[in-house]
N, C-alpha and C positions, 0 to 999 in steps of 0.2 A: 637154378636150372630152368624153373617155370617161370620167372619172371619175364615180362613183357622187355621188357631193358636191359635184360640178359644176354651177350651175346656168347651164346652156348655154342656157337663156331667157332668159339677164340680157342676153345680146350684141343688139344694135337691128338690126345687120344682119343681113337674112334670104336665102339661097338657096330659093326655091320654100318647100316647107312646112317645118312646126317639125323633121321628119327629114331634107331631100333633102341640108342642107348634110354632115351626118354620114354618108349613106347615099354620097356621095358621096368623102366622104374615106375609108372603110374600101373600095373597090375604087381607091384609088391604085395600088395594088402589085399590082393583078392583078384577073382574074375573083375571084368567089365566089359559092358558092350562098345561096340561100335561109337554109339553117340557119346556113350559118357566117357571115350578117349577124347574126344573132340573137344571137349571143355580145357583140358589143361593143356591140351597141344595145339592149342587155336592157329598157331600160325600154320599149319601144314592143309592142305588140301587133301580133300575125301580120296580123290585118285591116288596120290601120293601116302596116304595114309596107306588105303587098302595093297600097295605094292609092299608098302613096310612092314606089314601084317603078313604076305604072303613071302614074303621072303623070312620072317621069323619062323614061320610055322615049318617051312620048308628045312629051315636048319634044326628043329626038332628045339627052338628055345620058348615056343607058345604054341600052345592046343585052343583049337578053334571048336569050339560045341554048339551044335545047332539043335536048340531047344524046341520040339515038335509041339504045336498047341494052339490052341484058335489063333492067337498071335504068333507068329514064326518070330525066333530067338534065337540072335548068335551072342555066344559069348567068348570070348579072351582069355585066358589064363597061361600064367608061367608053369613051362614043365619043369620036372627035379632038374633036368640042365640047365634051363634057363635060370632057374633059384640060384644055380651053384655062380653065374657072372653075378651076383648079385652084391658079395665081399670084393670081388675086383673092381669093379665098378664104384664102388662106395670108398677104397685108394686110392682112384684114379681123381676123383671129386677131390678127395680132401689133397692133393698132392696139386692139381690146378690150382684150390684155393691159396696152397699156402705161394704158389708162382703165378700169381695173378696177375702182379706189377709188373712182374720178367716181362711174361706172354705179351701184357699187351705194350709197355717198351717193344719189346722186339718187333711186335707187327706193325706200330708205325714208324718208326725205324726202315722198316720193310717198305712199306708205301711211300714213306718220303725218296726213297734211293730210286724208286722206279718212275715217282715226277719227276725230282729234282734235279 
């Protein structure tokens, strides 16, 4: 899914937008900040980030905590709802992997129809 040569748009099922399902699997293991999302989801833009952040938070599936102290700190975390996509999401993964070849037969199958 974090692979650079991954196309993680080829999978039909979608959690929220094209980042929430990824923004959501990189705080499995705990809080994180802003920048240390940034590392594994290199490809998304800070803007585009912070909308996908705010839209999670908004659906009550990540709690944002802003850490008061000589450095200001926000941090990221999955709430017990967000925990609970955490099983759907992980047979959604293993159910792409096993129709991998389908998926992507069919999408350029798809694109050829619409050149050719």
């Amino acid at each position: 899914m974090f692979d650079p040569v991954c196309p993680s748009d080829l999978t039909p099922i979608r959690f929220g937008d094209k980042w929430a399902g990824m923004i959501i699997r990189c705080l499995e293991d705990g809080p994180r900040r802003f920048s240390e999302l940034r590392i594994p989801l290199r490809g998304v833009t800070a803007k585009v980030l912070t909308g996908s952040l705010r839209a999670l938070e908004r659906d009550g599936l990540i709690r944002r905590t802003v850490c008061a102290g000589p450095e200001r700190r926000v941090d990221y975390e999955l709430t017990p709802l967000g925990r609970s996509l955490l099983e759907p999401m992980a047979a959604a993964c293993e159910w792409a992997e096993q129709h991998w070849d389908e998926l992507l037969d069919a999408r350029e199958a798809s694109s050829l129809d619409r050149t050719g």
